[in-house]
Backbone as a ProteinNet text record, in pm:
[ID]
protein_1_A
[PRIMARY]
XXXXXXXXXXXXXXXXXXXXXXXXXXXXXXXXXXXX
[TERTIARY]
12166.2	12071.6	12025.1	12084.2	12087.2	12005.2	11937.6	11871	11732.8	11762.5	11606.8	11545.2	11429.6	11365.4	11328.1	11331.8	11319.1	11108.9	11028.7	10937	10850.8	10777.9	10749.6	10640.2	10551.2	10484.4	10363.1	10283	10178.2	10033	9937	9831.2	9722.2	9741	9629.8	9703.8	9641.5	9690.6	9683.8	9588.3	9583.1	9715.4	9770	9843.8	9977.8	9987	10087.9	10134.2	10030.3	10016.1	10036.7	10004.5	10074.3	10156.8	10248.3	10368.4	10454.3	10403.9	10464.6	10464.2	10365.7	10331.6	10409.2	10429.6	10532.7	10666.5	10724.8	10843.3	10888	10823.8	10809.4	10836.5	10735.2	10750.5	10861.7	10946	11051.2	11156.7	11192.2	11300.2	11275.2	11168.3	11135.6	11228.2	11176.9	11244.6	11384.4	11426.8	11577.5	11658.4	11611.2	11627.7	11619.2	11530	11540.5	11624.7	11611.4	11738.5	11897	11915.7	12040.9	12037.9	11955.8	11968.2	11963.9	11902.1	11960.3	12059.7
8158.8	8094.5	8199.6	8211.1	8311.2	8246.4	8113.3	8072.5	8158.5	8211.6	8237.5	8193.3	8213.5	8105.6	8152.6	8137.9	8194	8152.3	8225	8204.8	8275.6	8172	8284.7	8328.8	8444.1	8494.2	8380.1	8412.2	8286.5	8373.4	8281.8	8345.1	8395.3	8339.1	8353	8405.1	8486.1	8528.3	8396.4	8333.8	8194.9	8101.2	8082.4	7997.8	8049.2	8181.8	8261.2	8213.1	8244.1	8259.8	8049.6	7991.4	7812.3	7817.6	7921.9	7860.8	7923.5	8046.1	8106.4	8022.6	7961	7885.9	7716.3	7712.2	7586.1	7599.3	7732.7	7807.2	7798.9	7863.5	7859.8	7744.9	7647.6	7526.7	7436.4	7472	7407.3	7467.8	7620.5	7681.9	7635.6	7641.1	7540	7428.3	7366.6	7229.1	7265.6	7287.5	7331.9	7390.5	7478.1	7517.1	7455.2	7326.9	7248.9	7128.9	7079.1	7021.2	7080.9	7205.4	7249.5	7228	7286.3	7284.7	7185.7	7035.3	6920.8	6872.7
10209.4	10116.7	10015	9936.8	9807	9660	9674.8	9584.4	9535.5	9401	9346	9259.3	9254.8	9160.7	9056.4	8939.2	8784.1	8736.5	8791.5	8756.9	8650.8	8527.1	8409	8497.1	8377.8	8412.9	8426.8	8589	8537.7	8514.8	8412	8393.8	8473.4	8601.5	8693.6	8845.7	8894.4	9020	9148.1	9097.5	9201.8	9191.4	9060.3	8995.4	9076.7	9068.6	9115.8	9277.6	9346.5	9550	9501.8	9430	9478.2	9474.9	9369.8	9330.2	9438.6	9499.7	9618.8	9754.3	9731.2	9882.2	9879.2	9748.5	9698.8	9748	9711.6	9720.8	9857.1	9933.4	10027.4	10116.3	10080.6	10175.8	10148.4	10023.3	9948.2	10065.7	10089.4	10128.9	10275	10348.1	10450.2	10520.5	10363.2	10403.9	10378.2	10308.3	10343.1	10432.5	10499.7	10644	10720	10768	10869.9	10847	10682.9	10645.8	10691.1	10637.7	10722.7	10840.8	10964	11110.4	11141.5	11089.5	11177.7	11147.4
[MASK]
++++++++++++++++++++++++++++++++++++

């Protein structure tokens, strides 16, 4: 799983840790999508 994600710069450090915690729960679901 070699996908990365092209993110601009965001203005706020909060804006930043969602889009990480988005990311995140995206690659998530893809992983358990693969394993079943």
């Amino acid at each position: 799983m070699a996908s990365t994600a092209c993110v601009p710069s965001a203005p706020a450090p909060g804006d930043a840790d969602d889009l990480r915690e988005r990311a995140r729960g995206a690659l998530l679901g893809l992983a358990v999508g693969d394993a079943l």
